[in-house]
VMD Tcl script that draws the C-alpha trace (Angstrom):
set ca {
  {72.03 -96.68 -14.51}
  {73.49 -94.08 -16.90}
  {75.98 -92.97 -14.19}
  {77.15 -96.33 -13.79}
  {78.07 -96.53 -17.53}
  {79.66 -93.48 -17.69}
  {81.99 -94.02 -14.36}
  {82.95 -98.09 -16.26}
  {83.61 -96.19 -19.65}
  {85.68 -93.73 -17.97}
  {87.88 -96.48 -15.60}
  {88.68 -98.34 -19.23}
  {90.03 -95.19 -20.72}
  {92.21 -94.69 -17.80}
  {93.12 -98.73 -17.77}
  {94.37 -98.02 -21.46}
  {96.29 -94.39 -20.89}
  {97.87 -96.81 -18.07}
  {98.80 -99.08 -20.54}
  {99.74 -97.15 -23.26}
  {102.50 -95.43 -20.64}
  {104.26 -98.53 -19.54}
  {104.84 -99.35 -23.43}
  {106.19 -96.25 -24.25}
  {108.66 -95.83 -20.99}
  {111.42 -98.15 -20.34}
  {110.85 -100.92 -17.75}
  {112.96 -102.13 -15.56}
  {111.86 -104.83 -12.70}
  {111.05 -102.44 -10.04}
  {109.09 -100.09 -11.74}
  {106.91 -102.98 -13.33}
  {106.26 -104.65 -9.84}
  {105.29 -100.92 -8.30}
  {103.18 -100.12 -11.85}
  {101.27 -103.52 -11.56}
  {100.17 -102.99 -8.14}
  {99.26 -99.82 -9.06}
  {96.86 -101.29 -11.67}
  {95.95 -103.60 -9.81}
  {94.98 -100.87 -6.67}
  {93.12 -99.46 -9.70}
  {91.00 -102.18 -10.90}
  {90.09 -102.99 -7.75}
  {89.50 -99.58 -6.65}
  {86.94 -98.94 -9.92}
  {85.33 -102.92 -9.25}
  {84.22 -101.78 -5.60}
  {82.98 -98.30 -7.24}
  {81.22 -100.17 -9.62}
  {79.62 -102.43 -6.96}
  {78.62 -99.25 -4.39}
  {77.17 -97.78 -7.65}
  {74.91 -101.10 -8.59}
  {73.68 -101.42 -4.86}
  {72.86 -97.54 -4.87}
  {71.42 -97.51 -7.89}
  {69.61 -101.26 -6.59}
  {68.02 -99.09 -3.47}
  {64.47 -98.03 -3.48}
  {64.31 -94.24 -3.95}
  {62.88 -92.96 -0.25}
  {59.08 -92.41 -1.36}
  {58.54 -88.50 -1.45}
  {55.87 -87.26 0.84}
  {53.94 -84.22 -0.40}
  {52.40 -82.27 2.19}
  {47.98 -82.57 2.24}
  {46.65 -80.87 -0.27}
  {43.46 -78.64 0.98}
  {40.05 -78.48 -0.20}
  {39.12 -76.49 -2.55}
  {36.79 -73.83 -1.83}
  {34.37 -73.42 -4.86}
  {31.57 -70.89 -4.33}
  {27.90 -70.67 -5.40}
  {27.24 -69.66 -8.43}
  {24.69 -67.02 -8.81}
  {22.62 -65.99 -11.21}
  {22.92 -63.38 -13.46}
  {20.00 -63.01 -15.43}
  {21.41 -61.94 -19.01}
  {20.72 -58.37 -20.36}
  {19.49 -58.62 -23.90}
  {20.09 -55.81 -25.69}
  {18.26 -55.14 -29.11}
  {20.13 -53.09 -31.97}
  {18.16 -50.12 -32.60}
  {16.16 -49.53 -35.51}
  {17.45 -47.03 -38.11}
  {14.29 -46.67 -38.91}
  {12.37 -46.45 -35.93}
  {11.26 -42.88 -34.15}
  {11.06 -43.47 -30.43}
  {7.15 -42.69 -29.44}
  {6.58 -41.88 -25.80}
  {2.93 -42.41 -25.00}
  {1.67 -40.57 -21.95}
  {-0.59 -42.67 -19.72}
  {-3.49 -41.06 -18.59}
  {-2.60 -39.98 -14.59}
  {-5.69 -41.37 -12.28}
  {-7.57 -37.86 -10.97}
  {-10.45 -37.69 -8.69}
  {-13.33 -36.20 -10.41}
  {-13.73 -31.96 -10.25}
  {-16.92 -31.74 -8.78}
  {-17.86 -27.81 -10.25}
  {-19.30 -25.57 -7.43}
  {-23.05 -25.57 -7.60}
  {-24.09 -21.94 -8.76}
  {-25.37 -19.98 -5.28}
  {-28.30 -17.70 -6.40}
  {-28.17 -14.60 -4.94}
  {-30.65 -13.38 -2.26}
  {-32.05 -10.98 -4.22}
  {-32.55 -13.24 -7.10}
  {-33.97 -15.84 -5.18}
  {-36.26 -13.44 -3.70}
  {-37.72 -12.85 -7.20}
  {-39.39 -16.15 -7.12}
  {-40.19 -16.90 -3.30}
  {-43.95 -18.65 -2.69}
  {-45.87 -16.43 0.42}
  {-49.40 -17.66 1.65}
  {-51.04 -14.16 3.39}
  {-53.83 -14.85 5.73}
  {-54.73 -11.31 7.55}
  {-58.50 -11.42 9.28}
  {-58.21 -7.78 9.43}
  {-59.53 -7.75 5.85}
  {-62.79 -5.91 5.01}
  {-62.34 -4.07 8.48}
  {-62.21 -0.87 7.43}
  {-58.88 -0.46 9.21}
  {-55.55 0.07 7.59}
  {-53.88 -3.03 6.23}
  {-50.96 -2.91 7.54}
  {-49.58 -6.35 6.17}
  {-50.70 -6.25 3.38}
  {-49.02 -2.83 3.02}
  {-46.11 -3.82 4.48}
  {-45.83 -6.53 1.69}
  {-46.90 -4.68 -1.04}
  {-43.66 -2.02 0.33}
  {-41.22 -4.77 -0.69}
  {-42.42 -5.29 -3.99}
  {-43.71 -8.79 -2.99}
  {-47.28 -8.26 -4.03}
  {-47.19 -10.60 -7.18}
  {-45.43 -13.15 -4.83}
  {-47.75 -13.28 -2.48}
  {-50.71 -16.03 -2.56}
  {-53.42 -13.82 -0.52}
  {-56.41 -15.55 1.29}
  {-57.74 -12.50 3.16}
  {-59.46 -13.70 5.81}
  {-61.11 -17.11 4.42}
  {-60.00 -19.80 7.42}
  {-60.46 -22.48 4.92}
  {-57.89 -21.16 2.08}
  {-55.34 -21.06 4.57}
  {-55.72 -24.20 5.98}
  {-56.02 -25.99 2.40}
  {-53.13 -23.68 0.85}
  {-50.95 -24.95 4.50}
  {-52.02 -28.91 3.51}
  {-50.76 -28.58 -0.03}
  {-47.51 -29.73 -1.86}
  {-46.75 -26.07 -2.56}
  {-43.29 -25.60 -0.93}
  {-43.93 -22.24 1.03}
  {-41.02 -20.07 1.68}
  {-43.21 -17.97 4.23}
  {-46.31 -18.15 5.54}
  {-47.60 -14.94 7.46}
  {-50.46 -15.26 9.67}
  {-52.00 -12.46 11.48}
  {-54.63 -13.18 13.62}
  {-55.85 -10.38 15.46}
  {-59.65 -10.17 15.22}
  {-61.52 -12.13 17.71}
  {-62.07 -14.92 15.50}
  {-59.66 -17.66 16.19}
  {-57.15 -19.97 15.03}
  {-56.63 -23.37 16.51}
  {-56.95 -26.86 16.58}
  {-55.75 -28.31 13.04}
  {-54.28 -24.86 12.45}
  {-51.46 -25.43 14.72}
  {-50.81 -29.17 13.35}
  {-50.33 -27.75 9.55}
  {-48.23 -25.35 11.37}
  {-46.08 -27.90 12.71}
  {-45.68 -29.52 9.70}
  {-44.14 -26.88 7.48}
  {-41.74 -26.15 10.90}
  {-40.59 -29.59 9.19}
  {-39.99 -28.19 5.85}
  {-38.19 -25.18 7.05}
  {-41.10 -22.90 6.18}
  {-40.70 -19.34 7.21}
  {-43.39 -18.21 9.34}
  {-44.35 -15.08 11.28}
  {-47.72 -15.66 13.18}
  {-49.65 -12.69 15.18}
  {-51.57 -14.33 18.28}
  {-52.78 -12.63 20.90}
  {-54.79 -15.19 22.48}
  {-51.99 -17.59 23.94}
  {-53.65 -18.55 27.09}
  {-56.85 -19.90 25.80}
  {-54.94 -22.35 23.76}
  {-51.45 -22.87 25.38}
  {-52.53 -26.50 26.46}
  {-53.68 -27.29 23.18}
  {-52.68 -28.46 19.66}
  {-50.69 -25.13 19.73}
  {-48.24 -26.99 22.31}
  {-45.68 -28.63 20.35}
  {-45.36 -25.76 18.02}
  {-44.20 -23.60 21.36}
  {-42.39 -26.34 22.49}
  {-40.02 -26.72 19.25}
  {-39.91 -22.90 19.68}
  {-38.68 -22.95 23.46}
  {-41.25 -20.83 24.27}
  {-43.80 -20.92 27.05}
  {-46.92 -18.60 28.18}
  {-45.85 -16.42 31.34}
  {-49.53 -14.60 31.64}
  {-52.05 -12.87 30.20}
  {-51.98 -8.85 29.20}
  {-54.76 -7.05 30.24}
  {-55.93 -3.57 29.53}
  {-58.70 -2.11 31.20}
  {-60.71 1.29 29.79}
  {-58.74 4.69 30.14}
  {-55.86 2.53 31.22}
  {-52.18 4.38 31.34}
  {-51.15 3.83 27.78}
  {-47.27 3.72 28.63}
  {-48.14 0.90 30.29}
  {-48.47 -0.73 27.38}
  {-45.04 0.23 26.07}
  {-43.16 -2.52 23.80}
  {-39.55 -1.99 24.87}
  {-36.58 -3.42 22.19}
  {-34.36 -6.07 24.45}
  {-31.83 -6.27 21.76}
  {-31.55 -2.75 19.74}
  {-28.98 -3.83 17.89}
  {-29.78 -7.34 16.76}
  {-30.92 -7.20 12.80}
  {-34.87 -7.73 13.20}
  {-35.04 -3.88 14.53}
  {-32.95 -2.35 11.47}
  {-33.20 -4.18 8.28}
  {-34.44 -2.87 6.30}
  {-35.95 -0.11 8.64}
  {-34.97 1.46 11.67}
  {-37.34 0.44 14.73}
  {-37.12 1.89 17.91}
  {-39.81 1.53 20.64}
  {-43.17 0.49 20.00}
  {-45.73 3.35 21.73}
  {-49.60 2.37 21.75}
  {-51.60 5.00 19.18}
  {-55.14 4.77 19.27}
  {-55.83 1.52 20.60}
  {-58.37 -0.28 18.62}
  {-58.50 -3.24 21.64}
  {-59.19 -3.72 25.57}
  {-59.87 -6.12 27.94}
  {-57.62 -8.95 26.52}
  {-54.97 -7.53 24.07}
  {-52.18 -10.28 24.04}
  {-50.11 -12.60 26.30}
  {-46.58 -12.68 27.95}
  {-44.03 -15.15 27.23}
  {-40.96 -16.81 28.88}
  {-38.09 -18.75 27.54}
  {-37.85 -22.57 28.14}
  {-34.32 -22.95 29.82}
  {-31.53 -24.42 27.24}
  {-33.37 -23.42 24.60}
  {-33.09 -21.30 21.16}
  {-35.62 -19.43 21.40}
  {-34.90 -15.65 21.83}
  {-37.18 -12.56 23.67}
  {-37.01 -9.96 21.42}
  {-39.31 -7.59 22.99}
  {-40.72 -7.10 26.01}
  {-43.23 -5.13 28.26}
  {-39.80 -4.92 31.36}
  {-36.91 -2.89 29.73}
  {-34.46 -5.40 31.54}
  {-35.89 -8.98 31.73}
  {-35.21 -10.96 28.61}
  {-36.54 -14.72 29.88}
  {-40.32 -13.43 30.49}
  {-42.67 -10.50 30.22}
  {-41.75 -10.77 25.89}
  {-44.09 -9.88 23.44}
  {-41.78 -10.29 20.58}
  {-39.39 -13.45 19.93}
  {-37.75 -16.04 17.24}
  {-36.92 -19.42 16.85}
  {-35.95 -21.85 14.53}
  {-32.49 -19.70 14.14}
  {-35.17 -17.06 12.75}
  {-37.23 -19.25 10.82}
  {-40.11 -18.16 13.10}
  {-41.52 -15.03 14.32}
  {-44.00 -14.41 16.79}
  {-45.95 -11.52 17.73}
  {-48.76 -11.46 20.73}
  {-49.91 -8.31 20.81}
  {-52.57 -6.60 18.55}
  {-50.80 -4.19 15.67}
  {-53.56 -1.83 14.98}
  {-53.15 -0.37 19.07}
  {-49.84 0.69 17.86}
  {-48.66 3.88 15.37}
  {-50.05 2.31 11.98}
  {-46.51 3.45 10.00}
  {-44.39 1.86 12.63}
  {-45.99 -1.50 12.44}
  {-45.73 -1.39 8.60}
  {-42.12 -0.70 9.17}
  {-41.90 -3.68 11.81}
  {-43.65 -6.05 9.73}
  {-41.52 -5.65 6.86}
  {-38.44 -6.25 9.06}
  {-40.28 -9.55 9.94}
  {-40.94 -10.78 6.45}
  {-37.62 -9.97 5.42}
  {-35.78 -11.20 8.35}
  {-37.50 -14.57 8.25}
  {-36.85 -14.72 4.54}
  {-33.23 -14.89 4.89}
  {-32.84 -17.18 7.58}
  {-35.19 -19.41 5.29}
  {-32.89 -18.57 2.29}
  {-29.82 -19.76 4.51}
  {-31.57 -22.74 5.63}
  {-31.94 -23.75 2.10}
  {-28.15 -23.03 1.30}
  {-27.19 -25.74 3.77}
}
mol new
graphics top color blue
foreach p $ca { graphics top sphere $p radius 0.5 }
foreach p [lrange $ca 0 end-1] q [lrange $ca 1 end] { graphics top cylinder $p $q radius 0.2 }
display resetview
């Protein structure tokens, strides 16, 4: 609409420069017929102008089409959790406290007593029915030797003391038992026996007379022990003493040098005949051990000398006084003190 008042102001300016020319030149009849048709060519040429401008200006505008807009993509929103941060203190000293860190408990060593100081206060019960013979004591000597005398709870030869002293709550670290006289042990003996085998009771025990009781009471013992009788061990008047020789099957092992030197036993006016001990065997898969033995080379039979209960238990079945008195001193305190440590072990464990 603005354009079309523009383009109508601008064809009446030109109408009036038109008219202001023809005044001012001089007319004559031909130039007024050619300027009016030229006026008239005018007009007529700005009317249809004016009309083409109303009918464009009339027309609907062609609608502008914009081009799909796309969706907008708007993402998740996550979380941020907000950090708060405090102002410090002027003031305030920054205090670390240490938490205690968890520890298992120290458990301290228990204090191992020494074998010599346990040895100080060990408990022996002494039952030798050699007492009041006449002959030498040789255990009791032998004991005595070691400075165990004031340990040493000594029945003699009183059957009834040992067998009461065995069926007490005394805790007995050895009990020595030499039965060689002709008076013998049995029976009940041999249960009490079994019974401190269950405490771990050292115990050395001199028995000649094996075969009148193997199928006795005296069983389990031997049977714990892994030891069986082989046979009787006879010697007959003027018999060949080296017959009668004790040979070591293990030289080396501890019972024969600790703490004296034994080598082999030789029989020294024999005190004994007729019966004077008993052979033993080994029971196959066993831990019981021949020590000594009347055949230099067989160590499952023919022993006169063997352990048990990893050396708990010592047993002898021959008769000491038909050996050298000295040398059965010296192999009796091998026996006490060799069955004192493997009771001092046991008690370690």
């Amino acid at each position: 609409m603005r354009r079309l008042t523009i383009l109508v102001i601008g064809l009446m300016v030109l109408g009036a420069l038109l008219t202001s020319c023809d005044r001012l030149l001089p007319s004559s009849s031909g130039s007024q017929e050619l300027e009016g048709t030229r006026v008239a060519l005018a007009i007529q040429q700005t009317s249809m102008a004016v009309e083409q401008t109303r009918l464009a200006e009339a027309e609907p505008a062609a609608p502008v089409v914009e081009p799909p807009s796309l969706p907008t993509f708007t993402p998740y929103l996550t979380y941020t959790q907000a950090v708060v941060v405090e102002p410090p203190t002027p003031e305030a000293t920054e205090v670390v406290i240490e938490q205690p860190t968890a520890t298992e408990p120290v458990v301290e060593p228990k204090p191992t007593q020494t074998f010599e100081d346990w040895l100080m206060s060990v408990k022996i019960l002494l039952y030798d029915d050699m007492y009041g013979s006449g002959d030498a004591k040789v255990i009791q000597n032998a004991v005595d030797g070691l400075g165990l005398g004031r340990n040493t709870t000594h029945v003699n030869d009183a059957m009834g003391d040992l067998l009461t002293n065995m069926n007490s709550a005394t805790q007995w670290d050895l009990i020595v038992i030499g039965a060689e006289s002709r008076v013998n042990i049995s029976g009940e003996y041999f249960d009490a026996l079994s019974e401190q085998m269950d405490r771990g009771t050292g115990i050395v025990l001199e028995l000649w007379y094996i075969d009148d009781v193997a199928f006795g009471r005296i069983q389990p013992v031997m049977q714990r022990c892994g030891l069986a009788f082989h046979r009787d061990w006879w010697r007959e008047t003027f018999s060949d003493l080296n017959a009668y020789l004790v040979y070591l099957l293990d030289p080396t092992h501890p019972l024969f040098s600790e703490p004296n030197l034994i080598s082999m036993l030789i029989p020294y006016d024999v005190l004994w005949y007729g019966d004077v001990g008993d052979l033993l065997k080994i029971v196959p898969g066993s831990d019981g051990v021949l020590l000594g033995g009347t055949q230099q080379k067989e160590h499952s039979a023919y022993g006169v000398i063997a352990e048990c209960m990893e050396g708990r238990m010592i047993w002898q079945t021959f008769s000491t006084h038909d050996y050298k008195t000295q040398d059965m001193i010296n192999l009796w305190q091998n026996y006490i003190m060799h069955v004192l440590k493997a009771r001092y072990t046991y008690l370690q464990q």
